[in-house]
C-alpha positions as CSV (number, residue, x, y, z in Angstrom):
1,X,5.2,-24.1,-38.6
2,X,1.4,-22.9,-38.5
3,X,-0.5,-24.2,-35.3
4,X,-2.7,-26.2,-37.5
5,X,0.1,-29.0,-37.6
6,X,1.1,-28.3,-34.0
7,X,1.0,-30.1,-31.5
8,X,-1.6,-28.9,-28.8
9,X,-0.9,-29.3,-25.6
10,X,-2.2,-28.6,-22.2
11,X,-0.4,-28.5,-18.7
12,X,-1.6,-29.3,-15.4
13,X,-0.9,-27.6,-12.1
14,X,-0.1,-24.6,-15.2
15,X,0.9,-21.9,-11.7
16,X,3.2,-24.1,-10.1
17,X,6.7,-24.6,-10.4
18,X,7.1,-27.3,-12.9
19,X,3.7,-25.9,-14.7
20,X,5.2,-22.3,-15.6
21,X,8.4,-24.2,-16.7
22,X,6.4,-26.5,-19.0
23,X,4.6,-23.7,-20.4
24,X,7.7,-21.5,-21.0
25,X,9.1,-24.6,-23.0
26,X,6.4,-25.4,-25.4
27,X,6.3,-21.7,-25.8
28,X,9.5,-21.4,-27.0
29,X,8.9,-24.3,-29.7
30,X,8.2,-24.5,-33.2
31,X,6.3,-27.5,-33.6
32,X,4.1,-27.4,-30.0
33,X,1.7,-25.1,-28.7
34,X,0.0,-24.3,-25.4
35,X,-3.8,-25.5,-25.8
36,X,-5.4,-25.7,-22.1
37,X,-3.7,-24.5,-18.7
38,X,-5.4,-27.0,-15.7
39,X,-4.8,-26.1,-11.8
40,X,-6.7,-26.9,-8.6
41,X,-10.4,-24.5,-8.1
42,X,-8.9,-22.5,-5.5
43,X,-5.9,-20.9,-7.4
44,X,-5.8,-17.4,-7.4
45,X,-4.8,-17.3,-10.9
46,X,-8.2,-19.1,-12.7
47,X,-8.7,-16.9,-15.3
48,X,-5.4,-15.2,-16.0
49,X,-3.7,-16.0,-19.2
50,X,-1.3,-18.7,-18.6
51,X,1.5,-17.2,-19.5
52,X,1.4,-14.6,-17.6
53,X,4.2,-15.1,-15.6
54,X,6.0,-14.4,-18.6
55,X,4.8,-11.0,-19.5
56,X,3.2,-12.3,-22.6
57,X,0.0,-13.5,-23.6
58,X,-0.6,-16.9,-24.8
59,X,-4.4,-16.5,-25.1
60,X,-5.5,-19.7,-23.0
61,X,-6.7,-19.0,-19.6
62,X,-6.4,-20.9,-15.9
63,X,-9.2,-22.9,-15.6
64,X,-9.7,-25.7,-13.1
65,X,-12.8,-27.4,-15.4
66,X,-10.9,-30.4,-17.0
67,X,-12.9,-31.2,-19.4
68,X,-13.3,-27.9,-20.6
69,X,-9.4,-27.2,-20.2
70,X,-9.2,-30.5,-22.4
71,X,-11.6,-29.8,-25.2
72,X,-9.0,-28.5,-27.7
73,X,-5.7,-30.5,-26.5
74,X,-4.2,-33.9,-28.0
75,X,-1.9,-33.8,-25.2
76,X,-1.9,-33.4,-21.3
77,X,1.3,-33.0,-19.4
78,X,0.7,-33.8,-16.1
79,X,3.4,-33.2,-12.7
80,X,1.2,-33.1,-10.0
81,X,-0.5,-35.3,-7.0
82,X,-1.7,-39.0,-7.6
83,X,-5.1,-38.2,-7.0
84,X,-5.2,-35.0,-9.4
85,X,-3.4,-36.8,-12.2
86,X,-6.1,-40.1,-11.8
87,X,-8.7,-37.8,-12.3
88,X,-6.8,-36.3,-15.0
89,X,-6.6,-39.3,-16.4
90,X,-10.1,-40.3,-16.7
91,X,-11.0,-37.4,-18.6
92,X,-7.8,-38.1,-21.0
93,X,-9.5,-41.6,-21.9
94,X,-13.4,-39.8,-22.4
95,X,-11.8,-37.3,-24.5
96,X,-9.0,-39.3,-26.3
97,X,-6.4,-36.9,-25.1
98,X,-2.7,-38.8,-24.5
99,X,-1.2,-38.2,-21.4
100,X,2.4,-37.5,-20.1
101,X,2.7,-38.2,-16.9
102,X,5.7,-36.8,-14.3
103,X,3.9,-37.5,-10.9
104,X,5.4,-39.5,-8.7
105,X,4.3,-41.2,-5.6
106,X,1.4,-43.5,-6.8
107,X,0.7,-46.5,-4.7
108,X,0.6,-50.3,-6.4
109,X,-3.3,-50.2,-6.9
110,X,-3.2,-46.7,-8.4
111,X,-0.6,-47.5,-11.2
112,X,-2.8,-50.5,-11.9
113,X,-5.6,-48.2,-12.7
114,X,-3.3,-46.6,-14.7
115,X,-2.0,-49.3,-16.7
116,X,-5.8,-50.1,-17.4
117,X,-6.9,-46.7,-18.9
118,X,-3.4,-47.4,-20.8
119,X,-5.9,-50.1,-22.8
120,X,-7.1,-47.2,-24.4
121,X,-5.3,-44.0,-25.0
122,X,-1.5,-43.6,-24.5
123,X,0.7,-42.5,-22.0
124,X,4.1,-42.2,-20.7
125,X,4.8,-42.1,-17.4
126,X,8.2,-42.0,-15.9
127,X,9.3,-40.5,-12.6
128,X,12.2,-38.5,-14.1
129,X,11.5,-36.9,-17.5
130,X,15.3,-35.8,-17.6
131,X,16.7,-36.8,-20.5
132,X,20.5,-37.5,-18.4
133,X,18.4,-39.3,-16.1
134,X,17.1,-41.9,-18.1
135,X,20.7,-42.3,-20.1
136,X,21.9,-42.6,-16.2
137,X,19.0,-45.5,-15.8
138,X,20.9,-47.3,-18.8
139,X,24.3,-46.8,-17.3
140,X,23.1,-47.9,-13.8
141,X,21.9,-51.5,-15.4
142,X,24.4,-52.0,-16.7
143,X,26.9,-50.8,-13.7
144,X,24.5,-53.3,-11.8
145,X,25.1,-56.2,-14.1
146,X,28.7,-55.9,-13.8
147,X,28.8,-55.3,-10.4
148,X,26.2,-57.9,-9.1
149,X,28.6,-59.4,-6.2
150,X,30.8,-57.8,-3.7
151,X,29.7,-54.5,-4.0
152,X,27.4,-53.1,-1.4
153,X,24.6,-50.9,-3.7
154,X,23.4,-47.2,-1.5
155,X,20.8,-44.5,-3.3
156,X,21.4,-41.5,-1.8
157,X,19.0,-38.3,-3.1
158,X,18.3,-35.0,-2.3
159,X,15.5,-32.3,-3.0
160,X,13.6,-29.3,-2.1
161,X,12.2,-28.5,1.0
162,X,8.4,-28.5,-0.4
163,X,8.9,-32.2,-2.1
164,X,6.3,-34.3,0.3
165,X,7.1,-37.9,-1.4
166,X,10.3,-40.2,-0.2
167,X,12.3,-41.9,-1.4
168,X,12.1,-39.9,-4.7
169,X,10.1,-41.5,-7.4
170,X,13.7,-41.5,-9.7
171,X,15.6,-42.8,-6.8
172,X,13.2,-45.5,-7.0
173,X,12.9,-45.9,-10.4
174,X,16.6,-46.7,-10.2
175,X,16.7,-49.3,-7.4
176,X,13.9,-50.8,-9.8
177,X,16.7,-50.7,-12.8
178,X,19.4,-52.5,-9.9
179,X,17.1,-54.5,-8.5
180,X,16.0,-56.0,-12.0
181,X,19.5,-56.2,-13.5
182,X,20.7,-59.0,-10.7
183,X,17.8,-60.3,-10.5
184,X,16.6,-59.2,-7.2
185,X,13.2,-57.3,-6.1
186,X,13.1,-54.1,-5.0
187,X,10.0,-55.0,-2.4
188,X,12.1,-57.8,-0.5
189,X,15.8,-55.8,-0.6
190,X,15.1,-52.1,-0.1
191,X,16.5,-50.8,3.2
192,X,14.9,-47.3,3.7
193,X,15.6,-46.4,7.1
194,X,18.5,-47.4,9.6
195,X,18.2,-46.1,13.4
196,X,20.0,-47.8,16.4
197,X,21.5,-50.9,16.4
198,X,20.9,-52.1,13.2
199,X,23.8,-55.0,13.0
200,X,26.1,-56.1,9.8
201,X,24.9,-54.5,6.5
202,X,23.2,-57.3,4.6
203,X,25.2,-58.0,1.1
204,X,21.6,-58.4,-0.7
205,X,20.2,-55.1,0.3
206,X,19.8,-51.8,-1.3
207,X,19.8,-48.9,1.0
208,X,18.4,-45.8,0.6
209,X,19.1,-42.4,2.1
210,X,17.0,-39.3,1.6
211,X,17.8,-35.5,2.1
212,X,15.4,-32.8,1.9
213,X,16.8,-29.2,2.4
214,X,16.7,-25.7,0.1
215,X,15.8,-24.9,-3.4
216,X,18.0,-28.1,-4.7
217,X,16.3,-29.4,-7.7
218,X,17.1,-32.8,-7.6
219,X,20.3,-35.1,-6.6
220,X,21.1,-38.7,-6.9
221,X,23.6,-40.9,-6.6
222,X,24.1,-44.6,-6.8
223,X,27.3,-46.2,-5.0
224,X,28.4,-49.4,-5.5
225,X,31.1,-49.7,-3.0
226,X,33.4,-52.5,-3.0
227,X,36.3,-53.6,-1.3
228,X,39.3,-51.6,-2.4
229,X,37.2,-49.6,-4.6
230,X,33.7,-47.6,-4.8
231,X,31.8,-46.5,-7.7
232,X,29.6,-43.5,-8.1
233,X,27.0,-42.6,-10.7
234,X,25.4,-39.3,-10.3
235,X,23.4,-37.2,-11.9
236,X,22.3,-33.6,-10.8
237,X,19.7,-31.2,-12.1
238,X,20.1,-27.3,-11.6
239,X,17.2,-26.6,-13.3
240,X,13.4,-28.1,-14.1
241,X,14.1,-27.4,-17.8
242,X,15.8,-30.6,-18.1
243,X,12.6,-32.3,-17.1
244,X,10.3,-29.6,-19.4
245,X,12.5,-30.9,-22.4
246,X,11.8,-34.6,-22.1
247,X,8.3,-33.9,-21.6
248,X,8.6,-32.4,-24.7
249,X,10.3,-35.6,-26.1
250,X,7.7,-37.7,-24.5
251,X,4.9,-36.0,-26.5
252,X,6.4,-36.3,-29.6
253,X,6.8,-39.6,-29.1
254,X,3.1,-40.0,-28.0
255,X,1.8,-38.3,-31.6
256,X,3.2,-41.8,-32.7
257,X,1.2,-44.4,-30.6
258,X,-2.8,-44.8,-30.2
259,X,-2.8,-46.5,-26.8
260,X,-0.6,-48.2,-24.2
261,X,1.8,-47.5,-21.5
262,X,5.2,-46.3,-22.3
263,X,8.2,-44.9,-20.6
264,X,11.4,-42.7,-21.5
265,X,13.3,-45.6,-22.3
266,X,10.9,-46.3,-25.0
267,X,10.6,-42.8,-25.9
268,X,14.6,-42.6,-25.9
269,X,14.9,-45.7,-27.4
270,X,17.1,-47.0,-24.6
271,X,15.5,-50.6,-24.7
């Protein structure tokens, strides 16, 4: 496939972890390519090839200009820190570049702003591009809806030392699914911290438990334990390549729509 009929690409945060993985992937695809390489003004690496890393040259440098690390993308795929991806974002909708977004951590007002420059380009955002993740989203609803009453409902997830957000955006995300599948909300019956004396476990809650230790990728487990019984759905990454591939998927998708907000349900056609 000749790049004219590629799909152009550019990565945020391009020398960090998730960044070098995304850049490895669309590398190693036919029908993508690696158009713009974004990160932060004081990264050593501004001007490097962005594929460095790799020992190969990819002939699109480091630059921490966004618009000018922009100018020649369709796409932005964006893992990074709410504030960077907003202003990400804004840029996106001057330029009419479509967005994928894997940053967690936003606040309520800052995914509003979101949903509004959604008006007019589009944009997926989900807080786990994992592929398994999302099919584990469809299997938790409906684990949920069978298992609305008499079965106490824990998150438990674990991560990397250097991850500076909890609970996990995914571990959210799926107390979200729960939550919405019996008809509860999330705001009113998430329990994220017990210290002390904390009496009887309340029947309507969900609890959440967060471990941060290590190099570990990402953990989570959902346990619906009952009495006589527990059930446990987990899912474990051992590698950010999962989450590089459903980018991928996401952008794809994206080359599809003109504007509005999607997620990897709708990009997995889970709905």
């Amino acid at each position: 496939m000749t790049s004219s009929n590629t799909l152009p690409i550019a990565v945020a945060g391009a020398t960090g972890r998730m960044g070098n993985m995304l850049i490895e992937a669309i590398l190693a695809t036919d029908d993508c390519r690696l158009s713009g390489a974004l990160d932060i003004a004081s990264s050593p690496a501004l001007g490097q090839d962005a594929s460095a890393f790799l020992g190969k040259a990819s002939g699109v440098s480091v630059q921490s200009d966004v618009k000018a690390g922009l100018k020649d993308s369709g796409f932005l795929i964006d893992f990074t820190r709410p504030e960077g991806t907003l202003a990400h974002l804004k840029v996106c909708r001057e330029l009419g570049v479509k967005a994928v977004i894997g940053t967690t951590g936003f606040t309520e007002e800052q995914k509003a702003e979101i949903a509004e420059i959604a008006k007019d380009i589009a944009i997926v955002m989900a807080p786990n591009m994992s592929v398994g993740v999302n099919v584990t989203l469809k299997l938790l609803q409906m684990a949920a809806q069978a298992l609305s009453t008499g079965y106490d409902i824990e998150i438990i997830e674990a991560h990397h030392r250097h991850k500076v957000d909890a609970p996990s955006g995914t571990a959210l995300k799926m107390g979200e699914v729960i939550a919405d599948a019996i008809g509860r909300d999330l705001k009113e019956c998430a329990v994220y911290e017990r210290y002390g004396h904390t009496g009887e476990r309340d029947p309507s809650t969900i609890g959440f438990s967060t471990i941060r230790g290590g190099d570990i990728v990402g953990d989570h487990t959902v346990l619906f334990a009952g009495i006589g019984e527990r059930i446990e759905v987990t899912h474990k990454s051992s590698s950010r390549s999962t989450y590089a591939q459903g980018s991928l998927r996401a952008v794809r998708y994206l080359a599809g729509q003109q504007r509005g907000l999607f997620d990897m349900f709708d990009v997995l056609n889970l709905r």
